[in-house]
N, C-alpha and C positions, 0 to 999 in steps of 0.2 A: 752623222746626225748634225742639224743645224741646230747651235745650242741657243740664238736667238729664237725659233720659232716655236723650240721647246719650254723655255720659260717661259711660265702662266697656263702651259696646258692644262687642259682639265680632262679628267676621264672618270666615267660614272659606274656603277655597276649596284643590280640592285635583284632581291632575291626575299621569296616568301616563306617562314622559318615552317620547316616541318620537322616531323617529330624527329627523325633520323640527327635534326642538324642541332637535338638537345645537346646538355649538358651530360643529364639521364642517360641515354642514349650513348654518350660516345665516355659513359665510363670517368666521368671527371669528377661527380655529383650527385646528389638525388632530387635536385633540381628541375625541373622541364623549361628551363629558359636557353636561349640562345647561346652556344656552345664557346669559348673563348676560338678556341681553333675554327668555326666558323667565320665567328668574324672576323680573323686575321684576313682568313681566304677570301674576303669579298673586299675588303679594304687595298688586298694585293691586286685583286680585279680590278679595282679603278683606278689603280695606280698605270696597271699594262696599259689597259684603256687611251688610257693618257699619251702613251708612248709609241702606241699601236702605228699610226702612219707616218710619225718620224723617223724609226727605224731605217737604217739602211741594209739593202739585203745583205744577208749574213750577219748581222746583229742582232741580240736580244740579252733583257736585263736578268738579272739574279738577284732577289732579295738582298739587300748585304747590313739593314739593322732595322729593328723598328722597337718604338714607343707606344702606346697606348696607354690609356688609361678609359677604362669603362666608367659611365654616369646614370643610365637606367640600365633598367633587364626587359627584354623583351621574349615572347613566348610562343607558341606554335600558331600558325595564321598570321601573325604581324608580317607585315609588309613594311621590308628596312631599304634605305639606299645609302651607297657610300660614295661619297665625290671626294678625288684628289685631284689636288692642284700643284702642280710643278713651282717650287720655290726658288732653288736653286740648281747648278752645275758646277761641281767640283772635278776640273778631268773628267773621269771615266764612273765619276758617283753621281744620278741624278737624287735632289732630294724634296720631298713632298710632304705639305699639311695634309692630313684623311681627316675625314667626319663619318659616320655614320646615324642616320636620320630614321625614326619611327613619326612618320607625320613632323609634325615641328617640334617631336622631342629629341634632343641627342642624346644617342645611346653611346658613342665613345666618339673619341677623338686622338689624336695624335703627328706621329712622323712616322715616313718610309722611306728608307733609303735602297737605291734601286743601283747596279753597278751596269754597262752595259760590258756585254763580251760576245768575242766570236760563238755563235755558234756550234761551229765543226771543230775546233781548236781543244772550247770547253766539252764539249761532248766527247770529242778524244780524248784528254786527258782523263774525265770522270772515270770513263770506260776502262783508261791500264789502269788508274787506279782500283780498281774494283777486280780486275784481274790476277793485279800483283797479292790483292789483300788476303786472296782467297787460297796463294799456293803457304 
């Protein structure tokens, strides 16, 4: 990965809240507003986004922290987007400002930090681990 072309990337990801993607819904709440585990998940989308053509083959990232802090609720029909922006490169940590946008309101904001790793390395390893766990 060129870590100059990757700072300042931006990667967007954007998604129309349906009812499934409640609070309600997924057992948090009784709420029908947009689910906290939702919006991690699109915030993490525009994080890959971001990262999507610099990747070298056989690379990809792995969540490795994230912060948020939510500032409105949004509800079923809203129409949200999330853009992150590449801040930093620490080694093998990239890390990124997310927003996520209801028209010009912010609904949260935060950091992600994203680690890259082999591919076939991490997928082997997952994999004995989940083998060994099971005898």
């Amino acid at each position: 990965m060129n870590v100059e072309m990757v700072r300042g990337a931006i990667g967007m990801a954007s998604l129309t809240v349906r009812a499934s993607d409640t609070s309600v819904a997924q057992a948090l709440n009784d709420l029908p507003i947009l689910a906290t585990p939702t919006l991690i998940n699109i915030l993490e989308g525009a994080t890959s986004a971001a990262l999507a053509e610099h990747l070298e083959s056989g690379e990809t990232t792995i969540t490795s922290e994230i912060s948020v802090a939510t500032s409105a609720a949004v509800g079923v029909g809203a129409e949200i987007r999330a853009n992150a922006t590449c801040i930093d490169i620490e080694g093998q940590i990239i890390h990124f400002n997310v927003e996520v946008h209801h028209g010009s309101k912010l609904v949260a904001s935060g950091k992600i930090s994203r680690k890259i790793v082999d591919r076939v390395s991490f997928t082997a390893r997952i994999a004995a681990e989940s083998i060994t766990a099971r005898d």
